[in-house]
N, C-alpha and C positions, 0 to 999 in steps of 0.2 A: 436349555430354555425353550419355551415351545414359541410358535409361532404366535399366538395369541398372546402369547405376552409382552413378546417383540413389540408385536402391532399397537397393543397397550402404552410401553412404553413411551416408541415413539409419538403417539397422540398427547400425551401427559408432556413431553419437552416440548411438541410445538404448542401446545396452549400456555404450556409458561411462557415458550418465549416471547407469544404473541403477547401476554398479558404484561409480561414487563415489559415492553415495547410502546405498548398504549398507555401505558401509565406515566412513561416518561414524557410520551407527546404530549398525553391531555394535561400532567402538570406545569408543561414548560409554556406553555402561554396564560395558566394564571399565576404562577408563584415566580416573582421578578428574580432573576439572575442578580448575585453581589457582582457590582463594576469589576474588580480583579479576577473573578470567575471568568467572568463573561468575557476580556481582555485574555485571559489564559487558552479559555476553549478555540481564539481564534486560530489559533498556532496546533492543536491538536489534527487537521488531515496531513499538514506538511510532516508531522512528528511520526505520525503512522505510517506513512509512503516512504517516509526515507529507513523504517526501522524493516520495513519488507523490502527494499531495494536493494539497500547497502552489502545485507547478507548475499543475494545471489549476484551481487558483482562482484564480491570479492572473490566466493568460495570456489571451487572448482566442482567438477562430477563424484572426484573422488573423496571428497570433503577435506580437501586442504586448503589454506587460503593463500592467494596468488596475488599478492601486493607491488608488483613490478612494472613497471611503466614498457612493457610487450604484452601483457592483458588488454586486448582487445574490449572486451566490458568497460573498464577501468577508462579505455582511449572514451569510448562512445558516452560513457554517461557523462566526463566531464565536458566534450562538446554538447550533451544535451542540456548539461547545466547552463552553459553558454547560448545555447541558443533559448531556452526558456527565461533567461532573465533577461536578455535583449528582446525579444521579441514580445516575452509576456502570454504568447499561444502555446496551448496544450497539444494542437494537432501538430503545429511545427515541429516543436521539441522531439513529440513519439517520432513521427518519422524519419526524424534527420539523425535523432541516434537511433534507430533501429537500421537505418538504411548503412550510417556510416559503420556499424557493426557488422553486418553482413557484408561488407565491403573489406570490412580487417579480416575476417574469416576465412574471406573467399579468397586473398591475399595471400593467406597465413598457407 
């Protein structure tokens, strides 16, 4: 494939994807959301974050998964869980389970 075409295509994805992007903004402020939609979407960033989370706490480098309560990850995220629901801060959370993971590591 030559370069010119390369160049082509990626211009053709990002203008779609710019295009579908604007289309969802410019409709989502005149066409009203159904109440159960709109109740639904609230719970979609928590659903996303825990589906990209979940996997690299469990799994390993080698792609096994390491479901034991000596998984270091496993320790740290469920104190981050703990500290995000009590405290409610996002800055808190990241760094008290990042800190408390590099601390099981550095242990380990």
């Amino acid at each position: 494939m030559s370069s010119e075409a390369i160049l082509l295509a990626v211009i053709a994805i990002g203008i779609g994807t710019f295009v579908l992007r604007v289309s969802f903004i410019e409709l989502a402020g005149r066409m009203p959301l159904p109440p159960r939609l709109s109740r639904a979407l609230r719970f979609l960033p928590a659903a996303v974050l825990s589906a990209i989370i979940l996997p690299a706490v469990l799994k390993l480098p080698d792609g096994t998964i390491d479901f034991t309560p000596t998984n270091p990850k496993i320790i740290a995220a469920l104190v981050a869980t703990l500290i995000a629901w009590r405290t409610k801060s996002s800055i808190f959370t990241i760094f008290g389970g990042m800190a408390l993971f590099w601390l099981l590591n550095w242990l380990a």
